[in-house]
C-alpha positions in Angstrom: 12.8 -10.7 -4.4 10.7 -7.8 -3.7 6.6 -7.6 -3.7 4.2 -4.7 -4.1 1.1 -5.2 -1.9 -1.5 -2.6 -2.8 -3.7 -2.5 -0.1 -7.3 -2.0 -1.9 -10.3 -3.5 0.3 -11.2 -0.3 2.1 -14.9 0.8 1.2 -14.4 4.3 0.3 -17.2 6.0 2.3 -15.6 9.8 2.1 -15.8 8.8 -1.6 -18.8 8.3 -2.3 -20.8 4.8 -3.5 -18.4 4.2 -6.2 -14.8 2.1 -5.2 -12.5 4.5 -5.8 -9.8 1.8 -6.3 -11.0 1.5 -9.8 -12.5 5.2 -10.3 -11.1 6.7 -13.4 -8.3 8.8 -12.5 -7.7 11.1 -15.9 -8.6 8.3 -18.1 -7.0 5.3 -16.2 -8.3 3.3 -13.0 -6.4 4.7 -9.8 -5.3 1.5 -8.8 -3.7 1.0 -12.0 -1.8 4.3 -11.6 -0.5 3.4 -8.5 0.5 -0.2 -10.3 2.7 0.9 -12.7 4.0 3.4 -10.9 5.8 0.7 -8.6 6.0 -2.2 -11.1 9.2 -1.4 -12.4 11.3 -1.5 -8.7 9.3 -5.1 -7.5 9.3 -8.6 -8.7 5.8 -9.5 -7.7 2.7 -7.8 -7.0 0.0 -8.7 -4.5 -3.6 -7.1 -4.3 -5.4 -7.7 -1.1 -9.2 -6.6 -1.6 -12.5 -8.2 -0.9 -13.9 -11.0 -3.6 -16.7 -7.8 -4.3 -14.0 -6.4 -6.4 -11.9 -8.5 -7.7 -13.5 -8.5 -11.1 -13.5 -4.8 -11.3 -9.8 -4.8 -10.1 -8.9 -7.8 -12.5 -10.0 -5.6 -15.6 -8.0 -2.2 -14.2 -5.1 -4.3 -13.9 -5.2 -6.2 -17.3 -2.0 -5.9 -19.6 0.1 -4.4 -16.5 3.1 -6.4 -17.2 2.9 -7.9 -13.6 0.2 -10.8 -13.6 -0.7 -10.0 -9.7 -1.9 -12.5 -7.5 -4.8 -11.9 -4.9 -5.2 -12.2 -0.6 -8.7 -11.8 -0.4 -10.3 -10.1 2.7 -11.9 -13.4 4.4 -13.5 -10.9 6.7 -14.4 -7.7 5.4 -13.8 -4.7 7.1 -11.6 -5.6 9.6 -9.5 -2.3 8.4 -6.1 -2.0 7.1 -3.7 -4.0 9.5 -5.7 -7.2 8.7 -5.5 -6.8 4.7 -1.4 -5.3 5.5 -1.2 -8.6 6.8 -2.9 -11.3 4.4 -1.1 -9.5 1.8 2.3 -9.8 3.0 1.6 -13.8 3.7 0.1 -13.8 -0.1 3.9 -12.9 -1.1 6.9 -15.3 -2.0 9.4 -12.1 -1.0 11.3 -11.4 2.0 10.4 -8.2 1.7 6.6 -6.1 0.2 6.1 -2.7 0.0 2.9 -1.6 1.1 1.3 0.9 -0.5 -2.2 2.1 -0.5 -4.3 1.7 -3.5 -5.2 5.5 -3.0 -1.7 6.8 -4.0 -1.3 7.6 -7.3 1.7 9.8 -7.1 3.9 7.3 -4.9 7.4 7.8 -6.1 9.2 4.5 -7.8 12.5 6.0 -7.2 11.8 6.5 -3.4 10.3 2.6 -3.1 13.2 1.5 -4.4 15.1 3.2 -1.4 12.7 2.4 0.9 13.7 -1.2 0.2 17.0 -0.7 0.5 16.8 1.4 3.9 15.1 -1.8 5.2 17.7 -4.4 4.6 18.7 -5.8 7.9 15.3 -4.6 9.9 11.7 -5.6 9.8 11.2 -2.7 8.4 11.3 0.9 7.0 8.7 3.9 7.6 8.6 7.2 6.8 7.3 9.7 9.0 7.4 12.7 7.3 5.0 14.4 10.3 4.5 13.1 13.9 2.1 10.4 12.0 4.2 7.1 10.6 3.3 6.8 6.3 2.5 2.8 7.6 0.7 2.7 4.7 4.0 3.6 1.9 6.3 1.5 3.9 8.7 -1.9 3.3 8.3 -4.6 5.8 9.8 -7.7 6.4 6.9 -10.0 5.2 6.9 -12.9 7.6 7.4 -10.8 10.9 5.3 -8.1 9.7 2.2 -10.3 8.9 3.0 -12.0 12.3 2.8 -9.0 14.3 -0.5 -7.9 12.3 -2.3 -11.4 13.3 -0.9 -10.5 16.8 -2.3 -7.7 17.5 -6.0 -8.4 15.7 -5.9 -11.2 18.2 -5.3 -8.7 20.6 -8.3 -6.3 19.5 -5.9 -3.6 18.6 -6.8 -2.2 14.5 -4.1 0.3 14.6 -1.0 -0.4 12.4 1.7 1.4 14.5 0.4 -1.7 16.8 2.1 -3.6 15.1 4.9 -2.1 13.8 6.0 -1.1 17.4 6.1 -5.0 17.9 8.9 -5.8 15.0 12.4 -4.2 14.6 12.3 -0.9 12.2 13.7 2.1 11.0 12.4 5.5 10.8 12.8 7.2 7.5 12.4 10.9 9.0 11.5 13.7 6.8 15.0 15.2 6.4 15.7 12.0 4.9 12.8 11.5 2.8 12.8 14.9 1.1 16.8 13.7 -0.1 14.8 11.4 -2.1 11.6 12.5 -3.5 8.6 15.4 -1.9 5.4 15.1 -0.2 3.4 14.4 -3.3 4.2 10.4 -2.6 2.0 10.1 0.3 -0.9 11.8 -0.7 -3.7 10.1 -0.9 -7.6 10.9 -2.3 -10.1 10.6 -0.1 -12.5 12.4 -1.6 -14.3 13.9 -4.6 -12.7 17.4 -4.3 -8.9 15.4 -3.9 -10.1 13.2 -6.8 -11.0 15.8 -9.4 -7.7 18.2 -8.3 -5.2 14.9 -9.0 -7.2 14.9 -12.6 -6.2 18.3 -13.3 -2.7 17.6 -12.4 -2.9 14.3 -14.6 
């Protein structure tokens, strides 16, 4: 089985006070684009977010075709490793995408290799740059999550932390423009990114 883990429980501060999770995104909630863009290459889906926006995130999600289940942030704001890691535990997979809930042009077709470039590691990463995409990436849930709680107990908050603790493979740019462009890892941050994706929407 494969699980999508959309990572959600960030609190948006470039964008403003609104969660941009659920922000209307050319008339649908951003974390529903991103939803069904990957529904169709996983089995289960896991949102990992803080009980603040669960209802919200409930009512984006409703009718998706995937009832998804929730790892709630037991203590907000410990950044992205921690919510990488309660949402792969929240699985029943061997193996979750992680994908940010701020991607609403990720590529289904290039998931779907993603999880096939990891068979037989921990994981797979793009790094299109000198910067690892940890955030569109397929791990191997147990040892991922394992490596996450390591190195929070360590007082390290940076992903690659953890990554460089399990046994992966690089998916390097050459290989990832065989298989889709750019436009999967881009991300809104802000306003001016949020209105420019409308357009293109």
């Amino acid at each position: 089985m494969r699980a999508g883990v959309v990572i959600a429980g960030g609190r948006s501060t470039r964008f403003g006070d609104r969660d941009k999770a659920v922000a209307d995104l050319a008339g649908t909630p951003m974390i529903r684009r991103v939803v069904d863009r990957i529904t169709p290459v996983v089995d289960e889906l896991v949102v990992n977010c803080r009980t603040d926006q669960a209802d919200d995130i409930e009512t984006a999600l409703a009718g998706c075709g995937v009832a998804p289940t929730y790892a709630f942030d037991d203590t907000p704001d410990e950044g992205p490793m921690a919510g990488i890691g309660r949402g792969l535990r929240a699985t029943e997979s061997d193996y979750g995408l992680i994908v940010a809930c701020d991607m609403p042009f990720v590529d289904p077709s290039f998931v779907d290799y993603l999880f096939d470039r990891a068979a037989g590691y921990d994981a797979a990463v793009p790094r299109p740059d000198e910067w690892f995409q940890t955030t569109q990436a397929v791990y191997r849930a147990d040892e991922m999550a394992a490596a996450c709680e390591r190195a929070l107990g360590q007082g390290e908050h940076r992903i690659v932390e953890a990554l460089f603790d399990i046994d992966y493979v690089v998916v390097d740019r050459e290989e990832i423009t065989r298989h889709t462009t750019m436009a999967t890892f881009e991300n809104l941050n802000t306003r001016e990114e949020f209105e420019a994706a409308t357009e293109r929407f």
